[in-house]
C-alpha positions in Angstrom: 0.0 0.0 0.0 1.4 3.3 -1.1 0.5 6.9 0.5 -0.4 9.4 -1.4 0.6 13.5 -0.1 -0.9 16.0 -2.1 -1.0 19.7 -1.9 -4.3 20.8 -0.3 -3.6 24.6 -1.6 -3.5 23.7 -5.3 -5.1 20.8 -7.3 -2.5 21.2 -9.8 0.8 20.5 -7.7 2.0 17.3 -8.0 1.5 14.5 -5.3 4.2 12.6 -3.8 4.1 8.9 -2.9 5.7 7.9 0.2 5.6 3.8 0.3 4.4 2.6 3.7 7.6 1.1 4.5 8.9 4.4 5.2 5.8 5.4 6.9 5.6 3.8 10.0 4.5 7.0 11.7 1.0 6.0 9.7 0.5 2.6 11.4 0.1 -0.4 9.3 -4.0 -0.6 10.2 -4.8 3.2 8.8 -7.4 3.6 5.9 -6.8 3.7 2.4 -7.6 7.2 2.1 -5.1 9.7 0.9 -3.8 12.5 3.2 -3.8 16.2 1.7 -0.3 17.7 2.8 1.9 19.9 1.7 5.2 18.8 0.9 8.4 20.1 3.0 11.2 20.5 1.3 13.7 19.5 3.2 17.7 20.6 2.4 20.4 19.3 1.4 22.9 18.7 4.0 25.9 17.8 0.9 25.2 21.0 -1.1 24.1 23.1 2.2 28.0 25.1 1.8 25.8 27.5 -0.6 24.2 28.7 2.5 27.1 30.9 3.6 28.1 30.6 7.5 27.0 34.3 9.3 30.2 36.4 8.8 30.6 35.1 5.2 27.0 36.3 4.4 26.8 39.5 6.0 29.4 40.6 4.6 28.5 39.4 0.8 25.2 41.3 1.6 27.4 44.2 2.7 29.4 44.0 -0.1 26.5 43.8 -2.3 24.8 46.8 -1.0 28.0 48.5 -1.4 28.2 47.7 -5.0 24.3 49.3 -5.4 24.9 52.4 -3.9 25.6 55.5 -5.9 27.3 58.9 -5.3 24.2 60.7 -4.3 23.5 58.0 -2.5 27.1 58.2 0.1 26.2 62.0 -0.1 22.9 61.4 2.0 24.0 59.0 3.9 27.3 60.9 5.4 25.0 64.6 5.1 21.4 63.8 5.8 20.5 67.5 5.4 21.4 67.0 1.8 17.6 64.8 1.8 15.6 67.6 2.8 17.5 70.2 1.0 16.8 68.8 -2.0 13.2 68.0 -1.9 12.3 71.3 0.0 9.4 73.1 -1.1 10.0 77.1 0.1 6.7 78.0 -0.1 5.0 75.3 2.0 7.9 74.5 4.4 9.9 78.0 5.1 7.4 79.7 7.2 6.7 76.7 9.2 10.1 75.8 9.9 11.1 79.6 10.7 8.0 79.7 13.2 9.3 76.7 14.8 13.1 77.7 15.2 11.8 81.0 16.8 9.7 79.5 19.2 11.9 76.8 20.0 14.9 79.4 20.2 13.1 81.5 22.8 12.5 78.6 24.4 15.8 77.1 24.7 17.6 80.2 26.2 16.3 80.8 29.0 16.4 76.3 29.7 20.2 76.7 28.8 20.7 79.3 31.5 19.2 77.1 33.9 20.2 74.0 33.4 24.1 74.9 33.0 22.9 76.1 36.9 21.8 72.6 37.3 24.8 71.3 36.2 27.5 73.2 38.5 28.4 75.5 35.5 28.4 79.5 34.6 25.3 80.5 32.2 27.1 81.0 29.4 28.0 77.4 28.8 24.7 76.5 28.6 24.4 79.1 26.1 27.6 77.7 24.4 25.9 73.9 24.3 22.7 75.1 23.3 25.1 77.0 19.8 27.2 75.0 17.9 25.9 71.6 18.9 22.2 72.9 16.9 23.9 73.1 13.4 26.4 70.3 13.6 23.2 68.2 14.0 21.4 70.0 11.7 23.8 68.9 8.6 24.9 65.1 10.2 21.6 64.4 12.0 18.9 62.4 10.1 16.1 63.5 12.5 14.2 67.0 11.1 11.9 68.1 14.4 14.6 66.7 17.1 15.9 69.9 19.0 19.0 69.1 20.6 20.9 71.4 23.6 21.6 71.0 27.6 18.9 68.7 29.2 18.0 68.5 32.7 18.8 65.1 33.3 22.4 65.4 31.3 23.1 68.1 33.5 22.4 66.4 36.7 24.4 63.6 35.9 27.2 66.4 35.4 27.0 68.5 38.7 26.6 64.9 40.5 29.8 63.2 39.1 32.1 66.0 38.8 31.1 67.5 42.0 32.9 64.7 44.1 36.1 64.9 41.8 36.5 69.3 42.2 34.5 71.8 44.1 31.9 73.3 41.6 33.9 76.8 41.8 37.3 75.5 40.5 38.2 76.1 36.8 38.9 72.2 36.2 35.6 71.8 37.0 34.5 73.5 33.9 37.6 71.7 32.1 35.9 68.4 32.9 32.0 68.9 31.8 33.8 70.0 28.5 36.0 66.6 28.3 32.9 64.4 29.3 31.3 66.5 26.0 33.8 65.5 23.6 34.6 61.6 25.3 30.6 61.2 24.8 30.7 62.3 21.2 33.6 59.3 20.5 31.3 56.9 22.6 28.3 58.1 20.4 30.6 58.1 17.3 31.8 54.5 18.0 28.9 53.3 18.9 27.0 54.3 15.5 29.6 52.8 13.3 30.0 49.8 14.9 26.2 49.8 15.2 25.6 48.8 18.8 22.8 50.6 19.5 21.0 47.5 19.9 22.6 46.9 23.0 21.0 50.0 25.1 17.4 47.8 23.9 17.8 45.6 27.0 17.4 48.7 29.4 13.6 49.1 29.9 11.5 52.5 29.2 10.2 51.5 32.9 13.8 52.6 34.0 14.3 55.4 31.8 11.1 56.6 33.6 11.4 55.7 36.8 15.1 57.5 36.7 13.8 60.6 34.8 10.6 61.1 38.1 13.4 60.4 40.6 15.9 62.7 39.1 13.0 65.5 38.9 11.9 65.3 42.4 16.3 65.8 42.9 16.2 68.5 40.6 13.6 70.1 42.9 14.7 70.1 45.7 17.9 70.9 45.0 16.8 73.9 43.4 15.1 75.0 46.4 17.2 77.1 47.6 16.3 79.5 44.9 12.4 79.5 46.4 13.8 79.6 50.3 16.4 82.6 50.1 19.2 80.1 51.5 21.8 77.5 50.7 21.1 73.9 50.5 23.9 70.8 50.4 25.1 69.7 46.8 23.7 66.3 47.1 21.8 63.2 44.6 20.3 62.0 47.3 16.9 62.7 48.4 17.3 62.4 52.5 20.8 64.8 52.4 18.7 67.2 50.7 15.4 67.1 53.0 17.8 67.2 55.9 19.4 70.7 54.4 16.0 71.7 53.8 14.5 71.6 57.0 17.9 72.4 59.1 17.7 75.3 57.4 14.5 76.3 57.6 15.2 79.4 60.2 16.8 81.8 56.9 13.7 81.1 54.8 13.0 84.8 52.7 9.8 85.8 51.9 10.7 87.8 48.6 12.3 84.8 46.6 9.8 82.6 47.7 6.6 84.8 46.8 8.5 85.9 43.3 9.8 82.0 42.7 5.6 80.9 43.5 4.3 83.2 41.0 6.7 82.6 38.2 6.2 79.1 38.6 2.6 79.7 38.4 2.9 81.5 35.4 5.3 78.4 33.7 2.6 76.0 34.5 -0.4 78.0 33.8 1.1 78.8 30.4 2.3 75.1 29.9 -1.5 74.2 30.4 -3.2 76.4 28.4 -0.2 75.6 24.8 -1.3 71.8 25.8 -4.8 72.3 26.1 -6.2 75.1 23.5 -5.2 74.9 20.1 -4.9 78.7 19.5 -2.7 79.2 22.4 -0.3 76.5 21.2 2.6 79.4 21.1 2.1 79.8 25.0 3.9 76.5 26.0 7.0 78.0 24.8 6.8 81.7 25.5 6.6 80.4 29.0 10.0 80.4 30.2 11.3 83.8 28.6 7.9 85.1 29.9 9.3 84.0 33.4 12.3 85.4 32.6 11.1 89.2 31.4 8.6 89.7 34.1 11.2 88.2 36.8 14.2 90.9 35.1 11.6 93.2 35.3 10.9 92.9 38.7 14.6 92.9 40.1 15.2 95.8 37.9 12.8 97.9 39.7 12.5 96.9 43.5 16.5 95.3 43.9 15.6 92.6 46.4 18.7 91.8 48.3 17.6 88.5 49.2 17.1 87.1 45.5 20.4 85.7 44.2 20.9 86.5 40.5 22.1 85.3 37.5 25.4 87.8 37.9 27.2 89.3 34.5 27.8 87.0 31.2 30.3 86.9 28.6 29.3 88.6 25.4 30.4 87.2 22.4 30.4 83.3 20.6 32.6 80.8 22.1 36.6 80.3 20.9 37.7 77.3 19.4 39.7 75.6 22.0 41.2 71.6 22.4 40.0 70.1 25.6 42.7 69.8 27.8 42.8 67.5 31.7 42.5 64.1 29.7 44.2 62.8 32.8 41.1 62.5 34.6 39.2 61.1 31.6 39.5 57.8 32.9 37.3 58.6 36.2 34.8 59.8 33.4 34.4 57.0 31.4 31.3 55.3 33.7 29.6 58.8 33.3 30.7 59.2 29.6 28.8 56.0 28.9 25.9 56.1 30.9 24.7 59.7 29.3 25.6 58.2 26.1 23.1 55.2 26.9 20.7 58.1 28.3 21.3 59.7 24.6 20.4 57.0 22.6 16.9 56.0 25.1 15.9 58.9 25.0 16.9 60.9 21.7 16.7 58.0 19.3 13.6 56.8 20.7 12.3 60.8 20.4 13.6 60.9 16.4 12.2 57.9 15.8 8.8 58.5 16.8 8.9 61.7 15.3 10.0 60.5 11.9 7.2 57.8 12.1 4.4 60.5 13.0 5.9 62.8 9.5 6.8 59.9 7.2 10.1 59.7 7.0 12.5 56.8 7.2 15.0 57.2 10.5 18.3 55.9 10.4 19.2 54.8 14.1 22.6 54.8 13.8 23.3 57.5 11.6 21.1 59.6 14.4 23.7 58.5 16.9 26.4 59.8 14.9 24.8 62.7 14.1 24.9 63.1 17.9 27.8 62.6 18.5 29.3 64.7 16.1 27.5 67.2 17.8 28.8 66.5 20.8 32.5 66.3 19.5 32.4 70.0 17.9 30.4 71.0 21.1 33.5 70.9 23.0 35.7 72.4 20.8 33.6 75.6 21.4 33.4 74.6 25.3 29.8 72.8 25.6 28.8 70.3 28.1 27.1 67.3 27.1 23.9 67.7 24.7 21.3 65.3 23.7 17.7 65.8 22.3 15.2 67.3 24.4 12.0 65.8 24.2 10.2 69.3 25.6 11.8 71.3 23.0 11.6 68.4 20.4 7.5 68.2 21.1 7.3 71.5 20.7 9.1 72.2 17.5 6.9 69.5 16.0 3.4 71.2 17.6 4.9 74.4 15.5 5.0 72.8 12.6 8.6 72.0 11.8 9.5 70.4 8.5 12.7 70.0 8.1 16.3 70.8 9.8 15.7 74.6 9.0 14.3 74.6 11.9 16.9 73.9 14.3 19.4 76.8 12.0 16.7 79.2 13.1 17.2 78.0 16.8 20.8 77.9 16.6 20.5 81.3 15.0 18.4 82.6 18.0 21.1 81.3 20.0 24.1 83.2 18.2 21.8 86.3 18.5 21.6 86.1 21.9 24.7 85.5 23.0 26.2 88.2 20.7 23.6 91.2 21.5 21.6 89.9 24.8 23.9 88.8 27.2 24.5 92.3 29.3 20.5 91.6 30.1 21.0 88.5 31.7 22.5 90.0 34.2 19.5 90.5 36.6 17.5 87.4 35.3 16.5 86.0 39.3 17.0 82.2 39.6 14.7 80.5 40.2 5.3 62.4 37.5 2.9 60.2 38.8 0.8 59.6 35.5 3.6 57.5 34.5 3.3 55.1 37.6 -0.7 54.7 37.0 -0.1 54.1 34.0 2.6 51.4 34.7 0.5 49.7 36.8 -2.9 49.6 34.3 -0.7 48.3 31.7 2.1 46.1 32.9 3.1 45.1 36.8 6.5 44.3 36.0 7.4 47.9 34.5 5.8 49.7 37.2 7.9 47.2 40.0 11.0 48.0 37.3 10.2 51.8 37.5 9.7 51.6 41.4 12.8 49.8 42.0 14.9 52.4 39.4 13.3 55.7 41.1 13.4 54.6 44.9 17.0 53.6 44.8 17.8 56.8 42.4 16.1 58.9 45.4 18.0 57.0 48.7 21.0 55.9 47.1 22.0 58.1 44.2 22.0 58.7 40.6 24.7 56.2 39.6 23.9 53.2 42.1 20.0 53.9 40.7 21.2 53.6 37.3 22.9 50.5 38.1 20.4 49.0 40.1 17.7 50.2 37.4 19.9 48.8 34.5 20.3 45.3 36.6 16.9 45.2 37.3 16.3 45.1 33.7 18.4 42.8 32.6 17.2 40.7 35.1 14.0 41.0 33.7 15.3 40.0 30.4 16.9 37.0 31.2 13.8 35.6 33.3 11.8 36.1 30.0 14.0 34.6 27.9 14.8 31.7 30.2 10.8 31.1 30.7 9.4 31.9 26.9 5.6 32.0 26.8 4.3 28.3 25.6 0.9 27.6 24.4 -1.3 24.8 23.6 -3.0 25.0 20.2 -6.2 23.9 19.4 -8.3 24.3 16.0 -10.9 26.8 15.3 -14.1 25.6 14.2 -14.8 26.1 10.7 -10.8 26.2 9.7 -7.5 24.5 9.0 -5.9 27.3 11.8 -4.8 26.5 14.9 -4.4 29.0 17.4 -4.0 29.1 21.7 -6.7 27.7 23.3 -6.4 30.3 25.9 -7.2 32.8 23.9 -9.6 31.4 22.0 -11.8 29.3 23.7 -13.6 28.4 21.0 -10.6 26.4 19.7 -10.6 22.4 20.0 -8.1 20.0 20.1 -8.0 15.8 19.3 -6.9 12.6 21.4 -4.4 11.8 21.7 -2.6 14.6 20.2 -1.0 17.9 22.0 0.3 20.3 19.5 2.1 23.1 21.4 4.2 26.3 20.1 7.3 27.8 21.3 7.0 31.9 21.3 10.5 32.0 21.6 14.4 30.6 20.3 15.5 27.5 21.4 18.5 27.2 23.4 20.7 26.2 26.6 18.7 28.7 29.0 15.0 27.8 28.7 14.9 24.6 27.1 14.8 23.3 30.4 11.6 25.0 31.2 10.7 23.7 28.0 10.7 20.4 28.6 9.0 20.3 31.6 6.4 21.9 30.1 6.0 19.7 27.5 5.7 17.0 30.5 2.7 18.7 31.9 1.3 19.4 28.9 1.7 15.4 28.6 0.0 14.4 32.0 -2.7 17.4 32.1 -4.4 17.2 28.9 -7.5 19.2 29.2 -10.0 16.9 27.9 -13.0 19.3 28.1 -12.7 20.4 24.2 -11.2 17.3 23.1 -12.6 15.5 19.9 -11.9 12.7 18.3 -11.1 8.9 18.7 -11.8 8.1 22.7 -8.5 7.0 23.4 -6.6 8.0 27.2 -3.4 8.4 26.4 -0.8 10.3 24.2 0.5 9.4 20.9 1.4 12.5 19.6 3.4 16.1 20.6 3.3 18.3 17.2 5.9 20.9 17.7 5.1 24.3 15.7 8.0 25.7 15.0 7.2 29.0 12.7 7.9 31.1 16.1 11.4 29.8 16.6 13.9 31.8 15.1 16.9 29.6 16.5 18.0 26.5 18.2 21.3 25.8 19.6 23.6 22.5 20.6 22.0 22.3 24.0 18.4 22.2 22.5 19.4 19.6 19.9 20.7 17.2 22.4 17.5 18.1 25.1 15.2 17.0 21.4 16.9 13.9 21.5 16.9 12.9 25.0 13.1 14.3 24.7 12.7 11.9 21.7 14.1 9.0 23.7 12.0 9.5 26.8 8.7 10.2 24.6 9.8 6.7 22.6 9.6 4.5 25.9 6.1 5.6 26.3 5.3 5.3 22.8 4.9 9.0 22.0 6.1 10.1 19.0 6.9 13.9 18.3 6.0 15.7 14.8 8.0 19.1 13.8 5.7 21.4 12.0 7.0 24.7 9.8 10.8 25.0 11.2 12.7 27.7 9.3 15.4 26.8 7.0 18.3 27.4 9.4 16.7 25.7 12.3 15.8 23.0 10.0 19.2 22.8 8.7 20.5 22.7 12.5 18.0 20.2 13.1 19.8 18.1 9.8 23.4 18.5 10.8 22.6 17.2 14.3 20.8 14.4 12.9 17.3 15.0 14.8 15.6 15.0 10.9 16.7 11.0 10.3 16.1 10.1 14.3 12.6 11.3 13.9 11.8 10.7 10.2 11.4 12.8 7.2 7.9 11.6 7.5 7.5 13.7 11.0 8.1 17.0 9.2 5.1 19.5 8.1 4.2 22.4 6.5 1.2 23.2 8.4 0.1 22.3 11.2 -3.0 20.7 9.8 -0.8 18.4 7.8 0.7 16.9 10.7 -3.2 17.0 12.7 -4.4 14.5 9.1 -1.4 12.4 9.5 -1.3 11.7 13.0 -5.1 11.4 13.6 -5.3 8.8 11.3 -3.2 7.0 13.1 -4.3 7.6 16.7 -7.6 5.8 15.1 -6.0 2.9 13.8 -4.4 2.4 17.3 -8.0 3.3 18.7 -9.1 0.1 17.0 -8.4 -4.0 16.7 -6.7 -4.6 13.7 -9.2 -7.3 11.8 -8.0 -9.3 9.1 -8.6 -9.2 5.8 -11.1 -11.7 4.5 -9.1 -13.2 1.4 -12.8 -14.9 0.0 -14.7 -11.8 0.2 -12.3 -9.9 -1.4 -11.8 -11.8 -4.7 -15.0 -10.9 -6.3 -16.1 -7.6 -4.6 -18.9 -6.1 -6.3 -18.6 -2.6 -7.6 -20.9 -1.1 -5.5 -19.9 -2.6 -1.9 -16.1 -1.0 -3.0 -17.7 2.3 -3.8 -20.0 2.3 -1.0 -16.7 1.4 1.4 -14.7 4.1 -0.2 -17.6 6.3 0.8 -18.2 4.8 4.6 -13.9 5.7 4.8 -14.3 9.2 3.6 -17.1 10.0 5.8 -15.7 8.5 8.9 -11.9 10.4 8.2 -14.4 13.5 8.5 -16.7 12.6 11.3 -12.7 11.9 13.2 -11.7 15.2 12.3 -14.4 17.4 13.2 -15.0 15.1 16.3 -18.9 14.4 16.0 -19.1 11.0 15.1 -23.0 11.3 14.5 -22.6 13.6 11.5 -24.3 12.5 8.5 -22.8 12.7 5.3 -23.7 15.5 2.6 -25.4 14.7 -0.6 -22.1 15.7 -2.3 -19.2 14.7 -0.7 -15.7 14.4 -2.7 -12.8 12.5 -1.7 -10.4 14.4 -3.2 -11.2 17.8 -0.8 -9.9 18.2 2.5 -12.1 17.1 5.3 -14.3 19.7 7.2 -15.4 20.4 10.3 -19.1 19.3 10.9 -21.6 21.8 10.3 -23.8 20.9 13.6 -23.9 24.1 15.7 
């Protein structure tokens, strides 16, 4: 007896014949019928050398993508400006683009004031970062509405490091935030060519987050003493500070604190009313220079002695100058990386979205570079440390930026300013939970990730929170990976697609058959987990929604492999000590749509001719046909054939068994063995599920 496997997708493909002597998986007792499968193809382990080993073929598609590239092509890639520039319609894009540099410049000075404060540093440096940084990215950055200067959280990281190598006062101080510039523009540089952004993935947004709300409730409170009228201890810690705070509390001021309340109320009042009404979109960022003029305004005319002031700035743009102090660029190196890792969370993941939301294609790495060119020229022209902004960045989009243009317009606000507005500086005063709800609604292990990351950022300090909030994560990873989601699949009525029977209820599954899928790559760290799985899946069958022969134990695990992108050594040898065990207790395992390299893995370790070419599918339906034909044969006594009977069969008893065959291969399948047959049943099509309700 031969067995016949067509192609249920196509009446046209050919069939292939598979002798039953090679088809023990079949039984020797199953009907006569033919199964419908599609044929896998199945390589070639003697010509398998054409599939080139991983370095071999990444760098033949390397090479071949070199080859394809054009001149204009290398000119966009090394000068993304030179995209937009060329496609840049003046008309439609200028005026948006101008309106957007202008708010986003009036915006930034004031923020670069303050947060070189923030950051242990004179005002003008913040001024200087928020300058030449803008245009370098501007011609090597990809993104069009990022707006890159001094952040808060850059500069916190700053004061915090360098302020337990010199005092804050000292000149190598300043030396320093300019060397941590330029070593974070090599890291960034580095970085993007080797293109090992992928590795800052494995840090969670829950730690980004939970370290951005801790570092903003430091950032308060350290700033505090601009609201009280009195000094409060440089610290990253939250208890130093509330200790300062309250042993101090007998030279609180009235002036600063009454002027520092109602220029705060103005920032938020303003920021709520830009967020909120459409027309008033421009107040968002008039906000902070409106704080500024009305604050000048007051110390101008009444000269509090109790508010501390800004003091007198430098006019002029910023020398060229080498770094110098690299001696101490060792004892940066931690800090250098971990705002680089900050710069590529937070910026990338800003330009990315923003490109998405205006249709543009984002290049990830080439965004790093463009960052940390930036950062390189930055402190040739004495900056501190820059990355994107995502305030300044949300607005500049709000306003309806297009292209770069927009940040030359900020950086030209910038060079204004520092050239023609610095003498009015002078008497400038100085002055989340949603993200936890939302945590929590959405996913219980971010908001533990984010709690851990902002508690320990808050009682222990920036860098142990950082460290704790980056192990945390990692930890995270590892669990999943080590513990990939498994599910159970079952069939859904009406259809050859199986799906989880957890998520669809509906879904049933056979006798004597368990057909599970692995979300997940194979390999030495969960395939233990695996196959203990695969044991209880084994031993508690739910037999609720099971159709199908009545048989107790079983016969068959189907593997479907189209989730697993890889299996290693460790998992080839767990198959076969998996195939062994399941072979004592006459269970026999089925591989269903493995990818060509984790099929070839599977054919160099020689799991392909321990199971059987036969044991390999397409589709999981395949394999269901296959095996359910045989979990019937075994369901039955094997009667022998009547050799009389069958010498002079009558041409209707043979059709009317061919029939009775068909009928019951369907009635197995869709599990109701009651079903009656339809008027116009055809061997040749797949069986279907029973059409009772």
């Amino acid at each position: 007896m031969e067995i016949t496997f067509a192609s249920s997708s196509s009446r046209d493909l050919p069939t292939i014949s598979v002798s039953s002597s090679s088809s023990s998986l079949l039984g020797s007792s199953m009907p006569t019928r033919p199964v419908k499968i599609i044929p896998l193809q199945h390589p070639n382990t003697t010509t398998s050398s054409s599939l080139n080993p991983l370095p071999r073929a990444l760098l033949s598609r390397w090479t071949a993508k070199v080859k394809r590239t054009t001149l204009v092509q290398w000119i966009d890639t090394f000068l993304p400006c030179c995209r937009w520039i060329k496609t840049y319609k003046w008309r439609e894009y200028f005026q948006p683009d101008l309106m957007a540099g202008l708010t986003v410049g009036i915006m930034l000075v004031p923020q670069a004031m303050s947060y070189a404060k923030l950051a242990g540093l004179h005002p003008i440096y913040g001024l200087y970062t928020g300058f030449i940084p803008i245009f370098v990215y501007a011609i090597f950055g990809s993104s069009r509405q990022l707006a890159i200067g001094p952040v808060a959280l850059v500069s916190l990281l700053v004061s915090n490091v360098l302020g337990g190598i010199v005092n804050s006062s000292d000149e190598l101080y300043t030396e320093l935030a300019i060397i941590l510039a330029f070593m974070v523009g090599i890291l960034e540089c580095i970085m993007a060519l080797l293109r090992l952004g992928w590795l800052i993935r494995f840090i969670s947004h829950s730690v980004i987050s939970g370290f951005s709300t801790a570092s903003a409730i430091v950032i308060a409170l350290s700033q505090a003493k601009y609201f009280l009228g009195y000094d409060i201890v440089r610290s990253s810690k939250i208890v130093p500070l509330i200790k300062s705070i309250i042993s101090g509390a007998h030279k609180f001021s009235w002036p600063p604190f009454v002027m520092g309340s109602c220029i705060l109320a103005i920032l938020l009042v303003m920021k709520h009313l830009g967020k909120s009404t459409k027309q008033f979109r421009f107040l968002r960022a008039a906000g902070p220079l409106t704080a500024v003029v009305l604050g000048t305004l007051l110390v101008k005319m009444f000269h509090p002695s109790s508010i501390s002031l800004v003091g007198e700035i430098p006019q002029g743009l910023p020398s060229f100058s080498f770094p110098k102090k690299f001696e101490y660029a060792k004892s940066l190196i931690p800090t250098a990386m971990l705002i680089t890792g900050v710069a590529i969370l937070e910026s990338v993941g800003i330009a990315k979205a923003l490109a998405a939301k205006n249709g543009y294609e984002l290049d990830s790495s080439q965004e790093l570079f463009g960052l940390g060119l930036a950062n390189i020229m930055g402190s040739l022209f004495s900056a501190y440390p820059s990355t994107g902004s995502f305030s300044r960045s949300a607005v500049n989009n709000e306003s309806g930026a297009k292209t770069g243009l927009s940040g030359v317009v900020a950086g030209i606000i910038m060079c204004c300013s520092l050239l023609f507005l610095t003498p009015l500086f002078e008497y400038i005063p100085q002055v989340d939970y949603d993200e936890a709800i939302f945590l929590w609604r959405v996913d219980k292990k971010d908001f533990v990730l984010w709690l851990i990351t902002s508690t320990t950022t808050l009682f222990l300090g920036i860098e142990i929170g950082v460290l704790v909030g980056v192990g945390a994560s990692l930890a995270f990873v590892i669990h999943e990976s080590a513990n990939p989601h498994i599910a159970v699949l079952g069939r859904l009525p009406g259809t050859t697609v199986y799906r989880n029977i957890e998520q669809y209820p509906e879904a049933y599954t056979y006798n004597g058959i368990v057909i599970v899928r692995v979300d997940a790559p194979i390999y030495f760290a969960n395939i233990s987990f695996i196959k203990d799985r695969l044991r209880e899946y084994e031993v508690d069958a739910d037999k609720s929604s099971r159709r199908g022969p009545e048989v107790e134990k079983i016969y068959f695990v189907i593997l479907e492999m189209s989730p697993i992108t890889y299996i290693d050594s460790s998992a080839v040898q767990a198959l076969k000590d998996l195939h062994q065990e399941y072979k004592s207790r006459d269970i026999q395992i089925c591989i269903s749509n493995p990818n060509r390299d984790v099929l070839l893995t599977l054919t160099k370790a020689g799991i392909v001719e321990l199971l059987g070419k036969e044991r390999y599918f397409v589709r999981v339906h395949d394999a269901v046909q296959v095996c359910l034909q045989h979990v019937q044969s075994s369901s039955q006594s094997p009667k022998k054939p009547d050799p009389s009977a069958e010498d002079k069969p009558r041409i209707f008893k043979r059709l009317s068994k061919q029939r009775e065959e068909d009928l019951s291969i369907a009635e197995l399948e869709s599990g109701d063995n009651k079903t009656s047959a339809p008027k116009h049943t055809k061997p040749h099509l797949e069986p279907l599920l029973s059409r009772k309700s």
